[in-house]
N, C-alpha and C positions, 0 to 999 in steps of 0.2 A: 413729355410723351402725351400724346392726344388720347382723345378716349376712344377712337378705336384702334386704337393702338394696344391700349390697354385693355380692351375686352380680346387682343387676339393673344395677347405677349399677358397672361396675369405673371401676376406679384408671386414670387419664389418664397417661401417661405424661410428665415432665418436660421441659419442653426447655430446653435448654442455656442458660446465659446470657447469652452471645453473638448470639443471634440474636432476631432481633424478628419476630414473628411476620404482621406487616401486610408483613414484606418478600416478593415471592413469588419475585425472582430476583437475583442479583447476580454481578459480575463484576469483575476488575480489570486494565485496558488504558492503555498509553501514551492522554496525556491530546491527543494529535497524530501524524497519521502521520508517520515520522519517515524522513529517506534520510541514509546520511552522504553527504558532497559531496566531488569531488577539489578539487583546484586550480583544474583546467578550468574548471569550472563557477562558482569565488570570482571570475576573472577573467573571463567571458563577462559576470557579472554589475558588476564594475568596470569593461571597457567600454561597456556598456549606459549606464552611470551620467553616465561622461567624454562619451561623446556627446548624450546628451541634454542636457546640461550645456553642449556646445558650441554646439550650436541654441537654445537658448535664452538663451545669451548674446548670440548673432549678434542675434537677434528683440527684444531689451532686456530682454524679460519675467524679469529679475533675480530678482526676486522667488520664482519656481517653484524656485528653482537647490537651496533649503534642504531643502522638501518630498523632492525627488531624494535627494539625498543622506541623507536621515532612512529614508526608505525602502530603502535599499541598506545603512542600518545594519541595518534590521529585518530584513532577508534575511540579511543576514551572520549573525545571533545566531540568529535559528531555524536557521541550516545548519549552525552550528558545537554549538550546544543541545540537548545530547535532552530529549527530553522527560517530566517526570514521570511515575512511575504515578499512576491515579487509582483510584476506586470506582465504578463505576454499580451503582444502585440499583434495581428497578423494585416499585413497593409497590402498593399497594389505592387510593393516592390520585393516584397518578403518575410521575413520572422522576424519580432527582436524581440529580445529575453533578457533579463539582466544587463541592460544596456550594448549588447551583443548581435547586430543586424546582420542574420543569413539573405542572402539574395537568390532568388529562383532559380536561377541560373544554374547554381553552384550546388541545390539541394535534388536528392536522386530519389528519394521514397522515404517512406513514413510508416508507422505499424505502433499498437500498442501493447501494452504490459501490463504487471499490475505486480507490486511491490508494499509490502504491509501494509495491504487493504487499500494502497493507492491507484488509482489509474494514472498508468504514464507512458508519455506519447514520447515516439523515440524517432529522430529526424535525422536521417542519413544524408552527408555530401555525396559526391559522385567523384569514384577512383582518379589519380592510385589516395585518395588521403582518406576515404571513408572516416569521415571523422562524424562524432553523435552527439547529437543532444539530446537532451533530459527533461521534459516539460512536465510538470504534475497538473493532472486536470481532476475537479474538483466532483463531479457527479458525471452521469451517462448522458442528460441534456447535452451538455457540454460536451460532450466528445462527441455524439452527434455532428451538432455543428460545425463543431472542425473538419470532421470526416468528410462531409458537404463542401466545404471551401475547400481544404488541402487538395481535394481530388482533383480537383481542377486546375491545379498547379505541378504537383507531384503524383508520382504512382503510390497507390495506396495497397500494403501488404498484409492481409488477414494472417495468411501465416507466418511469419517471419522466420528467418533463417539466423540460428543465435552466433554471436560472434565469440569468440574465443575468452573473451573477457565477461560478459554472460553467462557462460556456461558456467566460469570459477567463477562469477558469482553465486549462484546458483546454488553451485556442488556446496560452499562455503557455505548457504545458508542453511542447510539441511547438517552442519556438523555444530551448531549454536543450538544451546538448548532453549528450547519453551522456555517464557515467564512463567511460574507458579504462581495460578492464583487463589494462595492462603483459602480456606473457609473461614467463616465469616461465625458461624456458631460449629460448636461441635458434631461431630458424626453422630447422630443416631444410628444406636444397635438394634436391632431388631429381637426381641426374646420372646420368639414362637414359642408356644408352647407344644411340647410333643405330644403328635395325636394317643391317644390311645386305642387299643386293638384288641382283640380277643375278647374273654369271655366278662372281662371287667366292662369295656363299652356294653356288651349284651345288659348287663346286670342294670347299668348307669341307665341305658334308653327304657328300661322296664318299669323301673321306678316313677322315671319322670313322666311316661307316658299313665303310671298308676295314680302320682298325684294331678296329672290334670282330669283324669276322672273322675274323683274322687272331691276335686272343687267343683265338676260342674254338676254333679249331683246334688249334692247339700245344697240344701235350700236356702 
């Protein structure tokens, strides 16, 4: 290339090899919101289990007894499991997440949530599958910027319309108790002392106001 050629066409500068240029944003977040769980809560969810297990013995429906209990396995290993980190992606062609590439095409709107103190972005196909995904975004920076890019691809939902499965979740979480968190030293009692009244305060203020007289006199 001649030089002016090269004073008209400059030199691109490199980019790194790491990075892929079709990506326009990415981030790395727990691949699930994650809570740790006391005890309280292992057992709230054991008798949950026992009882329904009891009624449905009572009822014969035997059969239900397994699913129950399969399922209070599953609760048990997400409570006890953190959860991996992952990668999201968002590129020129669409989403990927856990190795799992949504295409623009096929994605209808977007809206977030927030789930034991997580922010999460929830990514809706388009009918009849309305199927979701689940992204954890790690601060308000960060959803910013999605918010910014997504919108330009997808419709973006401030208020979201919850789906049926939302809701029982929802309803569910409001029936788990709070962690208890222990003190840490003992309560302080408080042992006011009771005022006193009548002609004993009269007598007490008499005195006290006799001896401060009585020292500022003496010499």
């Amino acid at each position: 290339m001649s030089p002016t050629q090269e004073s008209v066409f400059p030199k691109a500068t490199p980019l790194p090899p790491n990075i892929n240029p079709q990506v326009l944003f990415s981030w790395k977040a727990p691949l699930r919101a994650y809570k740790k769980r006391s005890k309280n809560v292992l057992r709230f969810y054991l008798a949950v289990a026992l009882l329904l297990t009891a009624i449905i013995f009572f009822l014969g429906v035997r059969i239900l007894i397994v699913p129950i209990w399969a399922i209070l396995f599953l609760f048990y290993v997400l409570t006890i499991t953190p959860p991996p980190e992952v990668e999201n992606r968002i590129s020129k062609f669409g989403i990927e997440t856990a190795g799992i590439t949504m295409r623009w095409e096929a994605l209808s709107h977007f809206y977030f949530t927030e789930r034991f103190g997580f922010i999460i972005l929830t990514i809706v196909t388009h009918p009849p599958y309305n199927l979701h995904a689940y992204l954890i975004v790690p601060d308000k920076s960060i959803k910013k910027n999605l918010i910014n890019i997504l919108a330009e691809h997808i419709v973006y939902m401030e208020k979201p319309k919850l789906t049926f499965v939302d809701r029982l979740i929802k309803a569910f979480s409001y029936l788990v108790p709070d962690d208890d968190e222990g003190e840490e030293v003992p309560a302080k009692v408080n042992m006011d002392k009771p005022k006193e009244t009548g002609k004993i305060a009269q007598v007490k203020d008499t005195l006290e106001s006799f001896f401060q007289k009585s020292q500022a006199t003496s010499p």
